[in-house]
N, C-alpha and C positions, 0 to 999 in steps of 0.2 A: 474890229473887235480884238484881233492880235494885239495891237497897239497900244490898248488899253488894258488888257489884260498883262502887257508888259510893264508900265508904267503900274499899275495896280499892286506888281509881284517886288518892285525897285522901293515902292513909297511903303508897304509893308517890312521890308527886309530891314529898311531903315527904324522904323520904329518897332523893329524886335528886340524887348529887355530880357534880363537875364532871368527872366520869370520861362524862359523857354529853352533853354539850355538843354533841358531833357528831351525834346522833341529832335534838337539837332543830330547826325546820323555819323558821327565818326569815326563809327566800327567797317562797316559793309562801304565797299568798293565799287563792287559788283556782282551780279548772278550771273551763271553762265550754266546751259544744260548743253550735253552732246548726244545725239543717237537716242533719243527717250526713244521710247516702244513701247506699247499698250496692245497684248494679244490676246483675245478672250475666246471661247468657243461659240462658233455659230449656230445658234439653235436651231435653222432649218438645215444647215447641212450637214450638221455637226464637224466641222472643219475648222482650223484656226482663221481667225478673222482679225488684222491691227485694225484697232480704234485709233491709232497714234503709230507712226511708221518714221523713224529717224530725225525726230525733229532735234535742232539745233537752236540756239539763241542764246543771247546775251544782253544783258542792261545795265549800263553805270547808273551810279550813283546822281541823283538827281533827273534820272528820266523816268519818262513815262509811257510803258509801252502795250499798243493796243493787239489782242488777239481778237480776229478777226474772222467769218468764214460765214456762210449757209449753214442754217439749223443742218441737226448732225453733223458737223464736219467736228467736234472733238475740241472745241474752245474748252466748254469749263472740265472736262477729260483732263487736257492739260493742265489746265488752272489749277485743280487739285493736286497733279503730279508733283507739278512744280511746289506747292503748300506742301507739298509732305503728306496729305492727305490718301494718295494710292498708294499702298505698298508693294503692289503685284506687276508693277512697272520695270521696264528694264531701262539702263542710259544711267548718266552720272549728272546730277547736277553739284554745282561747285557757287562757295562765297569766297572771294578772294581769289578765285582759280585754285582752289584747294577743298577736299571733300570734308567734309563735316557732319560730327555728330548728330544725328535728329533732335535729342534734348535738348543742344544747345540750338540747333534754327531754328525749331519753336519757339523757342524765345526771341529772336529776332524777328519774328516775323507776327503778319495777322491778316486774318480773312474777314470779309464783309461779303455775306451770305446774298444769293438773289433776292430773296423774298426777307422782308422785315421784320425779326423776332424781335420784339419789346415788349416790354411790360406796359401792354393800352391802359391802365386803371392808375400808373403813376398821373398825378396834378398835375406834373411839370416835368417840360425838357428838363431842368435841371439834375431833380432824383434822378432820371433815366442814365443820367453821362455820371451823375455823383454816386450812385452805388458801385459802381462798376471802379472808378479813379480811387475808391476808399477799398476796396478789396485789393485792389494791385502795391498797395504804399503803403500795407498795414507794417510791412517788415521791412522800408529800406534801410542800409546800414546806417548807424550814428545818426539819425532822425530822431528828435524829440517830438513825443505826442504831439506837441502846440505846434510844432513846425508843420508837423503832417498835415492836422485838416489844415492850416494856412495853404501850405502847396497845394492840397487838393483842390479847394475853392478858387483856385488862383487859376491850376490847369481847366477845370469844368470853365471857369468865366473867358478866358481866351480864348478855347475852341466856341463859344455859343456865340461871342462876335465876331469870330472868323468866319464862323458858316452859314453869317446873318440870320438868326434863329433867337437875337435878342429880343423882339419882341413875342416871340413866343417860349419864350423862358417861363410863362407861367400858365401856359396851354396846355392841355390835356393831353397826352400821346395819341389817347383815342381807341375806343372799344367796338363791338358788333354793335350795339346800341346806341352809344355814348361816339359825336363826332368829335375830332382831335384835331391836330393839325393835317397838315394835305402829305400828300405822296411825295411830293420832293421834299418835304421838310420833314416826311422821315428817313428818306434818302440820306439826305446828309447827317440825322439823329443817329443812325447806325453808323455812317463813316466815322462821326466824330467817336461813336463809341470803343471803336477801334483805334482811332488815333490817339485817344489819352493814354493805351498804355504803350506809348513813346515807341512800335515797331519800328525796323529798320526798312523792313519788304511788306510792303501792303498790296495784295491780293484782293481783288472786287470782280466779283461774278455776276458782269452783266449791271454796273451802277444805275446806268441811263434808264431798263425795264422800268414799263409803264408808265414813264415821262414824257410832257411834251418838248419841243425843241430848245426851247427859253430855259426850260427847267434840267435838261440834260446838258446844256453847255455850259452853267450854272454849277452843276454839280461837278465836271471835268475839269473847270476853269480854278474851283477849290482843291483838287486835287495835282494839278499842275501847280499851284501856287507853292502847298504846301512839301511836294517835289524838287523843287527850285530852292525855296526857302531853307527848307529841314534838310536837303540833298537823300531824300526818300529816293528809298526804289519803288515804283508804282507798275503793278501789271493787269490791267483789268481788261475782259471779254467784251465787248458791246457786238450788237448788233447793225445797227445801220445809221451810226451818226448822221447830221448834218454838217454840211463843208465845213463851218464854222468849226464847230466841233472837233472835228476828223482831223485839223489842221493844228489843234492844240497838244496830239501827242507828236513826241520824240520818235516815235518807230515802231513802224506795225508787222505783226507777222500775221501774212494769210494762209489758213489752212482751208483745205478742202476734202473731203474726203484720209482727215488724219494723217493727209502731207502734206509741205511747206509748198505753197505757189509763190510766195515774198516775203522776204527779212530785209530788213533794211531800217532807213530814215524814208519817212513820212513823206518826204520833199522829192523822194527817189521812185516812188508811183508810177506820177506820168508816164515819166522818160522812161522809166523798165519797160514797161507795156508798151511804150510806143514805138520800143524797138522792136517787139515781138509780135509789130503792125497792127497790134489793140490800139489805139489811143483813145485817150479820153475825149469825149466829144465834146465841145465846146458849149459850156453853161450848164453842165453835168456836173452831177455830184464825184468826183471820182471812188469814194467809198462804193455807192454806187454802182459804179459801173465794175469797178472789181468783182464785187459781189454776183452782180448779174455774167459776168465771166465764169466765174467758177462754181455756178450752181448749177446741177445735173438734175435736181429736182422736174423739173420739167425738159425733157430729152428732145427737144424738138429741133428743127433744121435752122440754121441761121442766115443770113445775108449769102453768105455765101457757100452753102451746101451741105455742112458738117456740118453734125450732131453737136451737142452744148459738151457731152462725155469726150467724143473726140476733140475739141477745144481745151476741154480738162487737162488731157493727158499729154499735149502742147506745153502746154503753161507748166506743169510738172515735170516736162522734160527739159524744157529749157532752161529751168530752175539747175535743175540735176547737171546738165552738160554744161553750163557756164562756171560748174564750179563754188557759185555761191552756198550753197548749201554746207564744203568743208571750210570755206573762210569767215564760219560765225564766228565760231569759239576758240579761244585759246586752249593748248593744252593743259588738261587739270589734271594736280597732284595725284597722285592714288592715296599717299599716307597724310591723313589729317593730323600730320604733327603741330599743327601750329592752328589755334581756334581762335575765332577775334575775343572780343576783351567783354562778356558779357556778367562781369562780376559787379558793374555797376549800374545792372539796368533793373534789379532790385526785383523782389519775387513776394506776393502774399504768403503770410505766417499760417498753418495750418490748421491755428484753433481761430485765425479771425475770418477765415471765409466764412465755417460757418454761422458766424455773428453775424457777419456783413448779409448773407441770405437770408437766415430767418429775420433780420430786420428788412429786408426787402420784402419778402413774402408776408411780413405782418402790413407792411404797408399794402401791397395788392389785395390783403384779403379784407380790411376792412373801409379800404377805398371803393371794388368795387362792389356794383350793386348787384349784379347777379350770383355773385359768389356767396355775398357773405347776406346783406340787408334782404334781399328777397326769401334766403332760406329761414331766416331771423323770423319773418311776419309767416312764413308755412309751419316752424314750429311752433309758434304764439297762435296759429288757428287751429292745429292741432289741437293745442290746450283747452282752446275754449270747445271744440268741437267733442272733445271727449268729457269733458266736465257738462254739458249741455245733455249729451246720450244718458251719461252714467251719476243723474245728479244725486248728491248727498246719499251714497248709500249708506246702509247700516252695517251692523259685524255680523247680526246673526246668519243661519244658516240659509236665510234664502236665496241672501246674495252675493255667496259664496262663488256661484256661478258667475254673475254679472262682473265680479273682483275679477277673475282668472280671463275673461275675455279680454275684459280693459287693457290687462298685463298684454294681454297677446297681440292687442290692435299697436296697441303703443310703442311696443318692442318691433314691430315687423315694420311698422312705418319712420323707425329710425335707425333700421337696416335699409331699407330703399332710399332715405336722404342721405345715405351715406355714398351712396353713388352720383347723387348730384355734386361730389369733388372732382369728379373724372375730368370734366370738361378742364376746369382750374388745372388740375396737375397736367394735362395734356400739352395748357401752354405755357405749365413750365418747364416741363419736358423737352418742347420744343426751343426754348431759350437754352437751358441746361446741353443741348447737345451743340448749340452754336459755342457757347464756352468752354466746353469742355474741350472743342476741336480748333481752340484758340489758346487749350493751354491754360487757362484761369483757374479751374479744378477740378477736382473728378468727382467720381460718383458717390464715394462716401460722403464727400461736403452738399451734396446735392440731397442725400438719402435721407441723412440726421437732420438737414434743414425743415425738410419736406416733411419727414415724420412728426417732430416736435411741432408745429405749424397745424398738421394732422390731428394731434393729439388733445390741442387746445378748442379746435374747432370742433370735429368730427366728437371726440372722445369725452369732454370737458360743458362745452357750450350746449350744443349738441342734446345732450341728456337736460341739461339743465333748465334748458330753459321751459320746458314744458312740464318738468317734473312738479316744479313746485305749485304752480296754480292748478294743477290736475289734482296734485293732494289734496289741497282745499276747496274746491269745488267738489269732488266725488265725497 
């Protein structure tokens, strides 16, 4: 599989046109963190408690490196520190071996969330990777309109054959109702959606989740590609590769309990362990076997007497007294005088987000069917339901009364339909906070979106539809 995966990465590099120049990574060198630390108060003892205790590392340019550990041990913890996402962390992380601005490495950088926020009611992969490539390119410098969607169409069509999803270029994302494409294919619909806007440092928390083997080594095999290729920095959490898999990154670091048990290359495993009289057993997964090393989840006695925590604290010591733990990183600057060159990785215009939204939002709302067409046929039976009750009344005074209920039924039952948008805004909510934590934009372009979108449906439609055949029937 390596071998092929090699030759696969050689015969791609070779047929990459200058149609991907923006994907290539000229800026970023490398990341390198020293001494992170994550302290928080412990709620049963009220005591300080790290989630993250000294950790160190480092990644060049064109690696990919895996975080590693037993649930709790502080993977995607760090995974967010590292993203800029925790602010409450202590430790230096460094690009270049020099600290840097937060506005500027949000730019550089992009996260690919656990779970899958998409818009399930687009038609096609396609709108899913094109809304998002036309919000980011609405403002690069000296671009002509014509030039723009040309690059957009160019960048969506290369990422959809890269991450073999061209035959589903015209399949549904996929709703609670409504089947779509599968869980790896939207694995990678997220990666690519992150990858189009050309990041330096790509962040995945946990890519492989709810994959099977084929489909997880699949997805890392794209992401090594595009590592090697683009010379990406790649840092994503998994859980429990398969060998195959596990042999595809550059360098893993294991934590447990929110300290480092190994940094290293990938290739350096075995041998570490095996000097620390673990080795790997023969026709074992070594991911594996790591894992089963450093999980205290289950306390129990091993081959040889000691508890799994006493083994822990072995592996943590060893780590510590060999020294490896200060020969990650280099020394980093203190003064960020000098920032990489992020003046050409080009930034969305302020008035064309929210363009680019509500035409995203107009397309989910009347794609899908729960949102928009099913409330569509409750206000059309509304109409008839109250034209049936209240038929052809007259002006005089008898049915004076019968007028004022009508008003009342009508009105209260398009305040409660009003609530049937919750669900919809929920999930764009949930979209909305994955981009906005990627830098794309904020809550005003989100609010104006949402309202106007709001306003047509809820405010607009809404009334209308039921208004007028109610008039003529009653």
């Amino acid at each position: 599989m390596r071998n092929r995966l090699s030759a696969s990465v050689s015969s791609d590099t070779e047929r990459q046109t200058s149609n991907e120049f923006y994907m290539f990574n000229d800026v970023v060198r490398s990341l390198s963190w020293s001494n992170v630390t994550l302290t928080v108060e412990d709620r049963s003892t009220k005591q300080p408690r790290d989630l993250i205790s000294r950790v160190n590392g480092r990644v060049q340019a064109g690696e990919i490196l895996a975080l590693m550990g037993p649930s709790g041990s502080g993977k995607t913890t760090l995974l967010n520190i590292l993203a800029g996402r925790n602010k409450s962390s202590h430790g230096t992380a460094a690009v270049n071996d020099a600290s840097i601005q937060a506005s500027v490495y949000k730019r550089l950088t992009s996260f690919v969330e656990q779970e899958d926020a998409l818009v399930g009611s687009l038609t096609h992969v396609w709108p899913s990777l094109g809304m998002l490539s036309l919000s980011m390119l609405v403002d690069i410098a000296d671009v002509r309109r014509s030039v723009l969607k040309a690059e957009k169409g160019t960048r969506v069509q290369n990422l959809i054959d890269s991450f073999g999803l061209k035959k589903q270029a015209d399949t549904l994302i996929g709703t609670p109702i409504r089947k779509g494409i599968s869980g790896g294919q939207k694995r990678r619909v997220s990666v690519a959606s992150q990858l189009i806007t050309a990041p330096k440092i790509l962040f995945l928390d946990e890519p492989t989740s709810g994959l099977d083997s084929v489909a997880s080594f699949e997805v890392i095999s794209l992401l090594k590609k595009y590592a090697q290729q683009h010379q990406l920095i790649v840092v994503a959490s998994i859980h429990q590769p398969s060998a195959a898999t596990f042999q595809l990154f550059d360098k893993l670091l294991l934590l447990s309990q929110g300290q480092t048990c190994y940094f290293g290359a990938v290739s350096g495993v075995a041998p570490y362990f095996a000097l620390l009289g673990m080795p790997v057993p023969d026709l074992m997964n070594p991911s594996e076997h790591i894992l089963d090393l450093t999980n205290t989840d289950f306390d129990s006695e091993d081959e040889e007497g000691g508890t799994a925590s006493q083994r822990l604290v072995t592996i943590q010591s060893a780590w510590k007294e060999q020294g490896n733990c200060d020969d990650v990183g280099t020394p980093i600057l203190e003064k960020s005088d000098v920032f990489p060159d992020v003046q050409g990785l080009g930034l969305a215009h302020d008035l064309g987000i929210p363009v680019t939204l509500l035409h995203r939002l107009y397309l989910k709302s009347y794609r899908d069917i729960v949102t928009y067409w099913i409330r569509v046929a409750m206000y059309m039976g509304l109409a008839v339901m109250m034209g049936t009750v209240w038929l052809q009344l007259s002006t005089i005074q008898k049915d004076i009364q019968s007028f004022v209920n009508a008003l009342f039924f009508g009105s209260a039952f398009l305040s409660f339909m009003a609530v049937a948008y919750v669900p919809a805004f929920l999930e764009d909510r949930a979209i909305f906070v994955k981009e906005r934590a990627n830098g794309l934009y904020g809550p005003l372009s989100f609010v104006v979106s949402n309202f106007l979108i709001g306003r047509v449906d809820i405010g607009w439609i809404g009334p209308d539809l039921p208004s007028d055949p109610v008039h003529w029937i009653c």
